[in-house]
N, C-alpha and C positions, 0 to 999 in steps of 0.2 A: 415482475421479474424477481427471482430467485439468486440471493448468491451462492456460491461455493461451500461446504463443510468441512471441516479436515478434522472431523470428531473420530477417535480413535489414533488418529494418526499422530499427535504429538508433537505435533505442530500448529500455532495459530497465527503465526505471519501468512497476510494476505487474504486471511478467512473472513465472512463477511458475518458481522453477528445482529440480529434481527434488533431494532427496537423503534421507540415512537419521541427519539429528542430531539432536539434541534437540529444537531447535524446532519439525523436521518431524514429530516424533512425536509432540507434546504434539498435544493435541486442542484442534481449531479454535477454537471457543467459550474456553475457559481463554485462550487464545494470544491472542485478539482481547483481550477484557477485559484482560489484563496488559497487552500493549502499549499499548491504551486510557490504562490507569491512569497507565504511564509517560510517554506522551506527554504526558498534563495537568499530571503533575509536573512532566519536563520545559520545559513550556514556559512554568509559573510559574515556573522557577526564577530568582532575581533576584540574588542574593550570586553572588560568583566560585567558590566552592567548590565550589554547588549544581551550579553549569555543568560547573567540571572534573570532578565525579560521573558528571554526565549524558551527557558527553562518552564519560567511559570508559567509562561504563557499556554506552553505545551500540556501542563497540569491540570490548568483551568479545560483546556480542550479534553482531554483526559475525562475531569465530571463532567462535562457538558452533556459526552457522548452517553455517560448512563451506564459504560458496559465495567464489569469490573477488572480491577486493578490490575488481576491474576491471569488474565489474559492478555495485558500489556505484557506482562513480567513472560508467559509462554511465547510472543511473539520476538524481545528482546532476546531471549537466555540463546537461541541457537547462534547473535552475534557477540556474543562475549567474548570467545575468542578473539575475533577480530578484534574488537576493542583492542583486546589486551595487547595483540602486534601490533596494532598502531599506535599504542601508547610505548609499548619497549623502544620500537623503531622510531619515533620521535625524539626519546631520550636517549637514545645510545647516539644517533645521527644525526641530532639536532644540536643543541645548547645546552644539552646535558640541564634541562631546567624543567623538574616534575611537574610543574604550575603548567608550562606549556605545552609538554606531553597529556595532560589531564585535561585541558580545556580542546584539545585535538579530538581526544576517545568523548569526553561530554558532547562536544557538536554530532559527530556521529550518531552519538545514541539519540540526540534531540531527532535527527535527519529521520532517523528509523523509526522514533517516536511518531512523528506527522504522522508518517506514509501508514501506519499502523491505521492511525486514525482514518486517513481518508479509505481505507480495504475495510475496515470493519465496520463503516458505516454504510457504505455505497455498497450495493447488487454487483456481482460481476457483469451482469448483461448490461447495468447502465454505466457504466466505467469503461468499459470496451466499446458502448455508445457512443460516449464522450471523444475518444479516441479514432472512433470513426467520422463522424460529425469534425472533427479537426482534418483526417488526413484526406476527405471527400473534396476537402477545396484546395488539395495541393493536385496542379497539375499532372498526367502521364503517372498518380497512384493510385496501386489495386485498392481503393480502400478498404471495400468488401472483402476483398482476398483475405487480406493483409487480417482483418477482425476478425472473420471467422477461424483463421490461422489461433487467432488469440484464444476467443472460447473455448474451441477445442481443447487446445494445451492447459490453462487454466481449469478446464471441468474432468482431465483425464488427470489432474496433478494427487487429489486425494487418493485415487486408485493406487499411483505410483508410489505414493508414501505405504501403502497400507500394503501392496505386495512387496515395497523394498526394506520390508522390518517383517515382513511373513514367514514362515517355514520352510524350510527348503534349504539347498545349498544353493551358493551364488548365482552356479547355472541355471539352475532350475528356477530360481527368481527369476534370471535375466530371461528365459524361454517365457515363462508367465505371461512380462512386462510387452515383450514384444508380441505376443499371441493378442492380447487383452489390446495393445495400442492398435492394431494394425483393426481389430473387431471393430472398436470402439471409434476408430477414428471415421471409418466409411460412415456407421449410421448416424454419430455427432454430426459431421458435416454436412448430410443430406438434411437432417431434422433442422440445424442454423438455417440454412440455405431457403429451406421451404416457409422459414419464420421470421425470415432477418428483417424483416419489415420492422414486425411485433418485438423481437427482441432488441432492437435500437433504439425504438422509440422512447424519446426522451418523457419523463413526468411536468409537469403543470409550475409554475415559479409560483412563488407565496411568499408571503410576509419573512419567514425565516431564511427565506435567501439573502434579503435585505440584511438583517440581523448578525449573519454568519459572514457578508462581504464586508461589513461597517466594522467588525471585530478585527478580522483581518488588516485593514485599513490603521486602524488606532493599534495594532501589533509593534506594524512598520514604521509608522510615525514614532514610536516609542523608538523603536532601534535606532532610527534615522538621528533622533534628539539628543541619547545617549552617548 
């Protein structure tokens, strides 16, 4: 399975980047769940310690994954803004206390940190796997529907970027986008359809699943102890 590119586009949140570490070898399902788990830790983390854990923690995940820094810093830069409101609006409408408006915008950015990591190491098609293999055992849902809904949108997302920064006047994008979605979406869906088998299929557990849920594991305990 192949993930997603969003090369040209200017964007690398979400984009899947090839490599052979740890993280890319742990299997999808483990990888989602851990980072899961660490995200909800992290983002209750409330004492300064738990943060500086979570912080480094995130760090150490950072080299683990191999991919470089500069790609973190492309995925993070389109939320800076945001940051920046939820730190003014913490401070104007909180306790008027920079420390706690700063520790609001840092969790954030940790939350966005993860998620970074779990998209740039996992395939789209085994992430949307993951997602399917979860909602296939909730009763009365399309699960299938539901994931190839996801592919689609996910594999038509670089086109969108790439015509919504293209040439043209606004309309003339907008006519593109909707010409190009309506093309695209018939044969995406039929090609998912006739492959969803092959494209769900999960990959083989190994040694490094163990490694990357045990990290996990002593993350939480760290926050938990702090």
């Amino acid at each position: 399975m192949t993930g997603v590119s969003y090369e040209n586009t200017g964007v690398s949140f979400g984009s899947y980047h090839g490599g052979d570490s740890l993280l890319h070898r742990t299997h999808p399902g483990v990888k989602f769940f851990s980072l899961v788990t660490v995200m909800l830790f992290a983002g209750g983390a409330e004492t300064k310690a738990s943060l500086i854990i979570s912080l480094l923690f995130l760090l150490l995940t950072f080299g683990i994954s191999k991919i470089p820094a500069y790609s973190y810093y492309r995925a993070l830069r389109p939320f800076i803004p945001i940051l920046g409101v939820s730190f003014i609006s913490h401070y104007f409408f909180g306790e008027r206390s920079i420390a706690d408006a700063a520790v609001v915008a840092l969790r954030i950015g940790i939350l966005i940190g993860f998620s970074s990591v779990l998209t740039f190491t996992t395939p789209t098609g085994e992430l949307v796997g993951v997602f399917y293999h979860i909602l296939r055992r909730i009763p009365f849902v399309d699960a299938k529907g539901i994931s190839t809904s996801m592919l689609v949108a996910v594999r038509f997302l670089p086109r969108f970027l790439s015509e919504a920064k293209g040439e043209g006047g606004i309309m003339e994008r907008i006519r593109r986008l909707y010409n190009g979605a309506l093309n695209y979406s018939s044969e995406s869906v039929q090609e998912i359809l006739d492959n969803f088998d092959e494209v769900v299929r999960m990959p083989g557990m190994g040694p490094s699943d163990a490694y990357t849920a045990g990290l996990a594991l002593i993350f939480c305990a760290g926050v938990i102890l702090v």
